[in-house]
C-alpha positions in Angstrom: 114.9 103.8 199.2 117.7 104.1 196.7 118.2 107.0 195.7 120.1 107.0 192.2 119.4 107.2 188.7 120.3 103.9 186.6 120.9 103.2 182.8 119.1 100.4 181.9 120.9 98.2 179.0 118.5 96.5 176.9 119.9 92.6 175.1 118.9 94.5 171.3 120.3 97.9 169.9 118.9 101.2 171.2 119.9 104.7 171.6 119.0 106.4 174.9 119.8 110.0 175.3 119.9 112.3 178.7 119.3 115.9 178.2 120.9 118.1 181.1 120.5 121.9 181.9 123.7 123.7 181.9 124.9 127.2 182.9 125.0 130.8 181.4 127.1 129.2 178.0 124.0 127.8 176.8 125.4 124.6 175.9 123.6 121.7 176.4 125.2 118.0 176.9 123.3 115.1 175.8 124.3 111.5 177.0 124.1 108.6 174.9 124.5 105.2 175.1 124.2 103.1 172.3 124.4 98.8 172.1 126.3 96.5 169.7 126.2 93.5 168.5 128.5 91.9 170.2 126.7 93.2 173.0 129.6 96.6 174.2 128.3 100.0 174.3 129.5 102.9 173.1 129.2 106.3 175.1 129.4 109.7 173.0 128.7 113.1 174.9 127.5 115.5 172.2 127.6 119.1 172.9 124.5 121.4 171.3 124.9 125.0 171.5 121.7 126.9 169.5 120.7 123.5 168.5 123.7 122.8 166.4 126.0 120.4 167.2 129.4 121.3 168.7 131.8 118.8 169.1 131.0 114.5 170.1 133.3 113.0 172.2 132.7 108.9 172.2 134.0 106.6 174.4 133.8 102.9 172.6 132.9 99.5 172.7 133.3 98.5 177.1 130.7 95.9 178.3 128.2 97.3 180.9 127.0 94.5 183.8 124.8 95.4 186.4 126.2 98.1 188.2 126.2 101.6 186.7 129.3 102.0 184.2 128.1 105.3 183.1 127.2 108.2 185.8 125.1 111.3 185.3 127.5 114.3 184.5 128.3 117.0 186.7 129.0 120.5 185.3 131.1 123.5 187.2 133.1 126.3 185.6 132.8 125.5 181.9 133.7 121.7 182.6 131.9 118.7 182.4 132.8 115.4 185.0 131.7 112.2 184.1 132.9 108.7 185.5 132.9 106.2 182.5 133.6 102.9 182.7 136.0 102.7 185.9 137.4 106.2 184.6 137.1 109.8 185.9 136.7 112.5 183.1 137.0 116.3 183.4 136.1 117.7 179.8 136.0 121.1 178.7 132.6 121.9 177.8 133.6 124.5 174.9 135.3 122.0 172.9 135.5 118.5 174.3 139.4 118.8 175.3 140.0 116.1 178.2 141.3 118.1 180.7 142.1 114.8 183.3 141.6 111.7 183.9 141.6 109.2 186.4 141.6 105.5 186.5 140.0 102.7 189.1 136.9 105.0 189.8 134.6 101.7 190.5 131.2 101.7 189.3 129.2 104.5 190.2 126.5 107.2 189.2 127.0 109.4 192.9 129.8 112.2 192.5 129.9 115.4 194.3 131.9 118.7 193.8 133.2 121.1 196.7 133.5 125.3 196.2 137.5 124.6 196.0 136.4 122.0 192.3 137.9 118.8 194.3 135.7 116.2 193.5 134.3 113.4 195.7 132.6 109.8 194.3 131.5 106.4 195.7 132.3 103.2 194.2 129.8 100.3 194.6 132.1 97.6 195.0 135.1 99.8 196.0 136.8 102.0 196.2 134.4 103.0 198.7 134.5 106.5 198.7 137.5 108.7 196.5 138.5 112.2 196.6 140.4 114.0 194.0 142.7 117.2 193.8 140.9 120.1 191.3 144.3 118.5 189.0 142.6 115.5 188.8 145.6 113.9 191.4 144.3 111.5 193.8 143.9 113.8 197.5 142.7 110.5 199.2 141.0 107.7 199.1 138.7 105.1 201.2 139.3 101.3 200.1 137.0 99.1 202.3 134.6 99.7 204.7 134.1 96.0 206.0 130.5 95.3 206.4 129.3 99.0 204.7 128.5 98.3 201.4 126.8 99.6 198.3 127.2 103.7 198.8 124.4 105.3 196.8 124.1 109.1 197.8 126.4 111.6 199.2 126.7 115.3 199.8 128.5 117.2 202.1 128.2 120.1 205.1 131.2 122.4 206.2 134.3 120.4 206.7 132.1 116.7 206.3 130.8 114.5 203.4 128.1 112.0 204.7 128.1 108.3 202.5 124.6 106.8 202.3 125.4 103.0 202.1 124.0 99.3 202.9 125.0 97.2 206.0 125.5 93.6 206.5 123.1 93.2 209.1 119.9 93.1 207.6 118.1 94.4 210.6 119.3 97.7 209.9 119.9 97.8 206.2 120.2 101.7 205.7 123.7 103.5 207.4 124.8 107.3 207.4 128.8 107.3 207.6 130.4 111.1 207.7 134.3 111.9 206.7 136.5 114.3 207.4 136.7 116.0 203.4 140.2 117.2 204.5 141.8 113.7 205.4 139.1 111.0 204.1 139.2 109.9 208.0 136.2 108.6 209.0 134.4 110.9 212.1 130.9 108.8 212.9 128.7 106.1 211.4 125.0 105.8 212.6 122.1 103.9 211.4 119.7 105.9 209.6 116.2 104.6 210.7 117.4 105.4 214.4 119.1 108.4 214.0 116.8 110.0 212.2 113.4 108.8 213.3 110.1 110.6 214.3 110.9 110.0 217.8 113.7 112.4 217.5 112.5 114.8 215.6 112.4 118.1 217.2 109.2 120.0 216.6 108.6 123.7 216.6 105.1 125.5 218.2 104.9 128.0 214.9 106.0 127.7 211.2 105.3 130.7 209.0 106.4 132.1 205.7 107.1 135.4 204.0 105.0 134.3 201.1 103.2 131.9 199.7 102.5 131.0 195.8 98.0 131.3 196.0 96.4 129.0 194.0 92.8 127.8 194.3 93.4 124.6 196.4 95.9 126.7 198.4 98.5 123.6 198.1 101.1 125.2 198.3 101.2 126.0 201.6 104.5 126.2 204.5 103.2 123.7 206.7 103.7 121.3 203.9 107.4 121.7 205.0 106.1 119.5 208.3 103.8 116.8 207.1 106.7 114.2 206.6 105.3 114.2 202.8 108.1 114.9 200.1 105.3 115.2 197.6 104.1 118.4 199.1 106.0 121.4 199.1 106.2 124.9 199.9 106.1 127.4 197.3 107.3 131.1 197.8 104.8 133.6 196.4 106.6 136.5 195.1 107.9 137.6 191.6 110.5 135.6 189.9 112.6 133.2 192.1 112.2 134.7 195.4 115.5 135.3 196.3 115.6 136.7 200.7 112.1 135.0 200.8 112.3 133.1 204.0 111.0 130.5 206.4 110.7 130.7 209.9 110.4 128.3 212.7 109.9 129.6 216.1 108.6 128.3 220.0 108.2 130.4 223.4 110.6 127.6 225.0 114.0 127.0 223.7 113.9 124.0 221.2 117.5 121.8 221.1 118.8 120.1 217.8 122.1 119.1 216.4 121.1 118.1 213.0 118.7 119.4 210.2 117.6 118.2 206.9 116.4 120.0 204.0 114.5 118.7 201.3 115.0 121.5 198.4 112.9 121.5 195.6 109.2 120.2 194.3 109.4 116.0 194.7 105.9 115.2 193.6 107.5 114.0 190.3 110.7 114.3 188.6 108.9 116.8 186.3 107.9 119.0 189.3 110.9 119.3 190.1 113.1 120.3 187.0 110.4 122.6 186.4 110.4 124.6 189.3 113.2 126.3 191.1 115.4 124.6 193.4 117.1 126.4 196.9 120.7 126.4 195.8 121.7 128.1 198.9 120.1 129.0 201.6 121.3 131.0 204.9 120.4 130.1 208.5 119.6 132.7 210.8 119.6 131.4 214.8 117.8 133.4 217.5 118.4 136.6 214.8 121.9 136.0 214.8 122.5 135.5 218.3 123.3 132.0 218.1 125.7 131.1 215.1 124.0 130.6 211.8 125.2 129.9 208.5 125.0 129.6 204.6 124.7 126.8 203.4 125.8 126.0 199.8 124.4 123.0 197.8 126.9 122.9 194.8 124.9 119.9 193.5 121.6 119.4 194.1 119.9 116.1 192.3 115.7 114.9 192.8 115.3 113.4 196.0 118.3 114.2 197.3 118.1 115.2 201.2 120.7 118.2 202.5 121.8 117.1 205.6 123.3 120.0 207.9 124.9 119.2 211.2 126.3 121.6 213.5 129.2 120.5 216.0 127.0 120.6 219.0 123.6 120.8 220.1 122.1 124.1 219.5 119.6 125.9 221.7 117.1 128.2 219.7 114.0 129.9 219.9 113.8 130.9 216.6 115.4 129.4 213.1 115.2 131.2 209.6 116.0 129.8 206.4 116.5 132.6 203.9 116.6 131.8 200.2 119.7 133.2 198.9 120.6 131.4 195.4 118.2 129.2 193.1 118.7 126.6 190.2 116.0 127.8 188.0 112.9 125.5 186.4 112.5 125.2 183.1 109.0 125.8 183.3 108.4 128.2 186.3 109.9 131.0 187.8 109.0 129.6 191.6 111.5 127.9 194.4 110.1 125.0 196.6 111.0 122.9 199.4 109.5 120.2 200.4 110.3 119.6 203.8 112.4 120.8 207.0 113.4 118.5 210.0 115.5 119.1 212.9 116.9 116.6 215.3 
C-alpha cells in the first residue's frame, strides 16, 4: 500500500526523464537521471520554456542504493524543491539560481509545502520527519521514532502534518502519526487499519450532487464517492472546471464524526488522473454554516494521495457540503473528480 513514486536504476546506461506540469510561467522541468560506468548517476533538471531549452542545472556522479536518492520536485512561487542525494534544493525556476540548500535530508521522495513556503519531508532511515524555515534554516526536526519506521506519505490539516509510516510489529504494519507543524511535537499515533476501518465509518442516509458529467454508461455518478472504490469517481457536469459545484451529504438524525478523508481526483489510472482536474481546495459547509466548516487547502496534491481532515472534536451534523473552490487542471479535460468521501 505504498504510496510513492520510485526511480528505478538499471546495472547499464539509460536516460529516464520525468515531465511535470508547472504554473502560469509555462516552464516545464524535466528530470533526468542518467548512469555511468563506474556505476554513479548524474542528475540534470533542464528547464523548457516554448520547447526551447532554458537553462540545465546537473548534479554529478553520487551512487544511488535502494532507497530513493532523487525525489519528485515540488513547485511554488516561481521555485522549484527537490531533495537530491541527502540534500534539500530550492532553485529558481527562471534561471536555475540555487536559492538554499540544506544538508542531511535522508533519502526520500515525500515532501510537502505549507501556505507560509516552509517545507516539510520524511527521511526513510532518518531523519524521520524535517521542517524547514521558507530561508531554507532548519525550524525543527524529528530524529527517531523508535519502532516507527519507513515514512512514505504525508500531508497536512490546519495546525497538523500526519506521517504515514511502518511499525515493528508486524501485526499492524501500517501507522498514522500527526505533529504539531509549529513545534515538530508529536500529538497522536494510531494504527491505520483500526482507526480507519469500515466499522467506523460513519454513513450518511442521502448523497447528492449539483451536477453530474452524462455519459452513456452514466459512470460517472456521486455515489461513486461511497463504494470504497478509488477507481470510480465522481465527475461534476458543468462547463469548464466547475468551480462552487458541490457535494452534499445529509441524514434526518444527526450523524457524529471527527475525521474525514478525501480522495481528490480520477484514480482509475495515473493517466486519469493527470488528465482530468484535481479539487485543490475545497470548502466545508456544516449544518449551512451552523456548525463550523472550513476550507481546506491542498497545496500539494500527488495520485493516490488521501486528504485527511480532522477536526478537534467530534462533530454533530445533519448535513455536510463540500464545495469546489480551486482546481489543478488536466491536461486533457476540463472536468474535476473525486473519488471518494469517508467520515469517521
Amino acid at each position: 500500500m505504498k504510496k510513492i513514486f520510485l526511480l528505478l536504476i538499471l546495472i547499464f546506461s539509460f536516460s529516464l526523464t520525468l515531465s511535470f506540469a508547472q504554473d502560469s510561467s509555462n516552464i516545464d522541468i524535466r528530470l533526468n537521471t542518467s548512469a555511468n560506468e563506474d556505476a554513479s548517476v548524474d542528475v540534470s533538471l533542464i528547464a523548457y520554456k516554448n520547447n526551447q531549452e532554458l537553462w540545465v542545472k546537473t548534479f554529478p556522479r553520487f551512487y544511488m542504493t535502494e532507497l530513493d536518492q532523487v525525489s519528485k520536485t515540488l513547485t511554488r512561487k516561481n521555485n522549484i524543491y527537490v531533495i537530491i542525494n541527502n540534500i534539500v534544493y530550492k532553485i529558481d525556476i527562471t534561471n536555475g539560481d540555487i536559492i538554499y540548500k540544506f544538508e542531511g535530508a535522508g533519502a526520500s521522495n515525500s515532501l510537502i509545502l505549507d501556505d507560509e513556503d516552509n517545507l516539510y519531508f520524511t527521511g526513510y532511515y532518518g531523519p524521520f520527519l524535517t521542517c524547514l524555515n521558507k530561508d531554507g534554516t532548519k525550524k525543527w526536526q524529528v530524529d527517531d521514532m523508535k519502532n516507527f519506521f519507513w515514512p512514505y506519505e504525508i500531508f497536512f490539516d490546519d495546525d497538523l502534518i500526519f506521517v504515514k509510516c511502518d511499525h515493528s510489529d508486524e501485526n499492524n504494519p501500517q501507522n498514522l502519526l500527526s505533529f504539531y507543524k509549529k513545534t515538530g511535537k508529536l500529538n497522536m499515533q494510531y494504527q491505520i487499519e483500526n482507526y480507519f476501518s469500515n466499522a467506523s465509518k460513519i454513513k450518511f442516509d442521502t448523497l447528492i450532487a449539483s451536477s453530474t458529467l452524462q455519459s452513456n454508461t452514466n459512470r460517472y455518478n456521486v455515489s461513486n464517492l461511497i463504494d470504497n472504490n478509488s477507481a470510480t469517481a465522481w465527475v461534476e457536469g458543468k462547463a469548464s472546471y466547475g468551480i462552487n459545484e458541490y457535494v452534499e451529504f445529509s441524514s434526518t438524525k444527526p450523524k457524529y464524526f471527527q475525521n474525514i478523508i478525501i480522495k481528490p481526483g480520477y484514480l482509475k489510472t495515473f493517466d486519469t488522473y493527470t488528465q482530468n482536474g484535481v479539487p485543490k481546495k475545497i470548502q466545508i459547509i456544516i449544518d449551512d454554516g451552523k456548525v463550523q466548516g472550513r476550507t481546506i487547502s491542498f497545496p500539494n496534491t500527488y495520485f493516490n494521495n488521501d486528504i485527511l481532515i480532522t477536526f478537534p472534536q467530534k462533530i454533530k451534523a445533519n448535513k455536510v457540503k463540500f464545495i469546489i473552490k480551486d482546481v489543478i487542471k488536466g491536461s486533457k479535460y476540463e472536468d474535476t473528480c473525486i473519488s471518494e468521501i469517508s467520515f469517521y
